[in-house]
N, C-alpha and C positions, 0 to 999 in steps of 0.2 A: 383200615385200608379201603372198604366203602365209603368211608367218609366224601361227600361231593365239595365239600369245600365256601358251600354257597347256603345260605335258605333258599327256599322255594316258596314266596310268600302267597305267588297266584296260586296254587298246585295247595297251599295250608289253608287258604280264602275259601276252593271249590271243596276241597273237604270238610269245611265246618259249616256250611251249608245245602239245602237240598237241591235234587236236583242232580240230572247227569252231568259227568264229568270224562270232557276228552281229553285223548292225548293221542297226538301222530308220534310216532316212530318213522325217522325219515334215514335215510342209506344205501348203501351197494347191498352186496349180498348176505354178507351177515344178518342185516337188517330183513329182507327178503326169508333167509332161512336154509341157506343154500349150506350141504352138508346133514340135514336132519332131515329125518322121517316127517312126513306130514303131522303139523300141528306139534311140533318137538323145537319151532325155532326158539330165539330169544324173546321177542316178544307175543308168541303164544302162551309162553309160559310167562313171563311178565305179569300179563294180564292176569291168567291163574292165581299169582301168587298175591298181587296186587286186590284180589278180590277175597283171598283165604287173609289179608291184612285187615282189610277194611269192608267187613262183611255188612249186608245190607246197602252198600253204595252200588251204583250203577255206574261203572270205569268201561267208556268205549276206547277200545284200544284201537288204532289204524295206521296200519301197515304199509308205508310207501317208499320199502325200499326197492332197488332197482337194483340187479346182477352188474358187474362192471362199472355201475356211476360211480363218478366222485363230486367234490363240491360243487366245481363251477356249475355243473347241472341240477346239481340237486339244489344248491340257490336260485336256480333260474325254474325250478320247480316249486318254491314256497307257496306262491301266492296261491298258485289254484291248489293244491296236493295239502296244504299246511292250512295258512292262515284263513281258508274259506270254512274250514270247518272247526271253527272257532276254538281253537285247545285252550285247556290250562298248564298246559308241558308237548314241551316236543324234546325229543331226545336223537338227536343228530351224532347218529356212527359216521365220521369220517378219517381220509386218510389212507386206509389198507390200500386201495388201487395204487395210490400215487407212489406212496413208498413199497410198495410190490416192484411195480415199474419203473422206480428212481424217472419219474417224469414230474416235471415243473413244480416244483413244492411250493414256492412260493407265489405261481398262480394261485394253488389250492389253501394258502392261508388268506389271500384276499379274496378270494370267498368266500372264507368262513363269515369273514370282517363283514361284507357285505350281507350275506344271510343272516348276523345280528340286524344289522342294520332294518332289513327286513322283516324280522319277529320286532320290533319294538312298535310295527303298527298291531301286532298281534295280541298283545298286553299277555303273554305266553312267558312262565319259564322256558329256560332253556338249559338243556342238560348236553354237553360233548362226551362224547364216547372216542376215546381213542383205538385206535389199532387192535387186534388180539397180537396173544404171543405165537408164535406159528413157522414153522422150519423156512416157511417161503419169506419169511421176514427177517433171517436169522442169517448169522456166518455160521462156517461150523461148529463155530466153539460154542456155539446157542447165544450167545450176543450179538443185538441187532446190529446190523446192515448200516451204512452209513446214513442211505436215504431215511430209512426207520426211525432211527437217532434222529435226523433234522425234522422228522414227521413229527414225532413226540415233542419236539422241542417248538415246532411252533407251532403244534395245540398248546401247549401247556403256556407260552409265551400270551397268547390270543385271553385264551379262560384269565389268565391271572392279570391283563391290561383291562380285558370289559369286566369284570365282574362276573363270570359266567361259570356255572356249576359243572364240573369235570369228573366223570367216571373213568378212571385211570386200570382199562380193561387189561392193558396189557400188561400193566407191573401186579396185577393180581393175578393174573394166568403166569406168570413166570414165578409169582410167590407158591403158586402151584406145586410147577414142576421142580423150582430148584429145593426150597424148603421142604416142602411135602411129599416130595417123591413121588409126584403123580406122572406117568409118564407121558411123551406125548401124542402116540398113540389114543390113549384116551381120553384126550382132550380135541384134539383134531383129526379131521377125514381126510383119507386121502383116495377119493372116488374119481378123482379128476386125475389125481399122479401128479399134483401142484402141493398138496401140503400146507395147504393157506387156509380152509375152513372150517370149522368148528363141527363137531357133532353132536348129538342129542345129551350126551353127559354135563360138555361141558358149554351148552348154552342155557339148559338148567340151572346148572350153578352159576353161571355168570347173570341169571334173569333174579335169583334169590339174591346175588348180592348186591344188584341195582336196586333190587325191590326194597332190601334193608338203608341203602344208602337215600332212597326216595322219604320213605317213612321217615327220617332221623333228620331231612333235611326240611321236611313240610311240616314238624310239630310249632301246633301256633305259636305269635309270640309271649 
């Protein structure tokens, strides 16, 4: 289920040589860390886990996500926020807003389109992060929302047309809850009384299972 679907040849390159190695984390608030304790987000721990991986390498991790963005912004934020600080992976969480909001989805997949377009001056992996699983996402019956559905459906449409490596957050946070009887209280906060963000549990475990799907995806050829 971490499986990303892609190698990561840039991301297998900067690890079999010296020398530091970046990666931006670009998104709305998951990405930011909004929900957890200081230093609890998903890529704080990331990074953590990403350096208990591959110890002795030097992995700058950086951080630009934004509360409330979604794509169209955050493609219009690559150039300086992304590709100035030359990564070998950028890992783009999009989507929650849009299908939170049932607002313009298919603005926010040519976006996406457009911010490939953009990393290909970058010579950057690229990893998409879909959705979490999340009550604000959810009908009652805990199946996603119509907008959620067509959210999912055109990440996974986009990753599987360019070639692009797909972290499938939300079908593994609902492998969570439905299979494993994790509830969802413990998976998400509700500090706002939205029910839409993650907490320190479970962006932990969502950062270990990035971090195994990164390793499995970057062994040379």
């Amino acid at each position: 289920m971490t499986s990303l679907g892609q190698r990561l040849p840039r991301l297998a390159e900067a690890l079999g040589r010296s020398g530091d190695i970046s990666i931006v984390a670009i998104g709305s608030s998951s990405t930011f860390g909004e929900g957890a304790s200081p230093g609890n987000g998903y890529v704080d721990k990331l990074a953590t886990a990403l350096a208990g991986r591959f110890p002795g390498r030097k992995i700058n991790m950086h951080n630009a996500g934004v509360n409330g963005d979604e794509a169209p912004n955050e493609a219009a934020r690559f150039k300086k926020e992304v590709i100035s600080l030359n990564p070998s992976l950028v890992i783009w969480q999009v989507g929650t807003n849009a299908a939170w909001k049932d607002y313009f989805l298919d603005d926010v997949g040519a976006a996406i389109i457009r911010g490939i377009d953009h990393l290909s001056e970058a010579k950057a992996d690229l990893v998409l992060m879909n959705p979490q699983y999340a009550p604000a996402l959810l009908q009652k019956d805990e199946t996603p929302t119509a907008a959620t559905q067509e959210m999912l459906r055109i990440i996974e449409t986009i990753a599987a047309e360019h070639d692009v490596a797909l972290f499938r957050r939300f079908e593994i946070m609902r492998y969570w809850h439905i299979k494993r009887g994790i509830p969802i209280n413990q998976m998400i906060s509700n500090f706002d009384g939205n029910w839409l963000h993650q907490n320190d549990w479970s962006y932990n475990c969502i950062a270990q299972a990035l971090c195994d799907g990164l390793a499995e995806a970057a062994v040379p050829d």
